[in-house]
N, C-alpha and C positions, 0 to 999 in steps of 0.2 A: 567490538560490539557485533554479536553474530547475530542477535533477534531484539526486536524493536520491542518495548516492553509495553504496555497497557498507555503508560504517560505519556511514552514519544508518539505512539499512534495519534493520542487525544492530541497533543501539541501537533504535531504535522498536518491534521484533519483543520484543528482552528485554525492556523496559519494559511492552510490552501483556500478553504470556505474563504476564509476574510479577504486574502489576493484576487478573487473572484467576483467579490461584489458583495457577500454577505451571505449569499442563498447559492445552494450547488443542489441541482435536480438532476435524480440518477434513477432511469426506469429499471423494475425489476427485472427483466432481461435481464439486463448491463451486470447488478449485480450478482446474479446468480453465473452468468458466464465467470464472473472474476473467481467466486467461490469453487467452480466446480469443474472438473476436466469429463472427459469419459467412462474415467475409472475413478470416480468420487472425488474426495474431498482436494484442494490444490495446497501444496506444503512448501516450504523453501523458499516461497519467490523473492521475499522481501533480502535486501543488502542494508544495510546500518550498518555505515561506516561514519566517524569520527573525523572534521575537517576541523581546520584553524577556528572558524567563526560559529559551530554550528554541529546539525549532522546532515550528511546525505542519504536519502532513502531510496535504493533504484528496485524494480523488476527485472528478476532474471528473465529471461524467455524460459516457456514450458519445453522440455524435448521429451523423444518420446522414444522408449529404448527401453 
């Protein structure tokens, strides 16, 4: 699994919202920081990888090179 597809996104987003209480508030800052580095749009971050029970979703760190 090298990119997390449209479903796993929606499944991982309900799954966290729900672990949280129900409601996740996220100021537009926050999200445009996530969207966007210095030089446009951010690519790659995401890992989808395949575990026994599930998947794992991690953030690579940005480098910058």
């Amino acid at each position: 699994m090298s990119e997390p597809s449209d479903a796993d996104l929606r499944a991982v987003l309900v799954a966290l919202v729900r672990r949280a209480g129900g409601t996740v508030d996220i100021p537009n800052t926050e999200l445009y920081d996530a969207m966007m580095t210095n030089h446009g749009m951010r690519a790659g971050q995401f890992v989808l990888e395949a575990v026994p029970d599930g998947i794992r979703l991690r953030i690579v760190p940005e480098t910058d090179g």
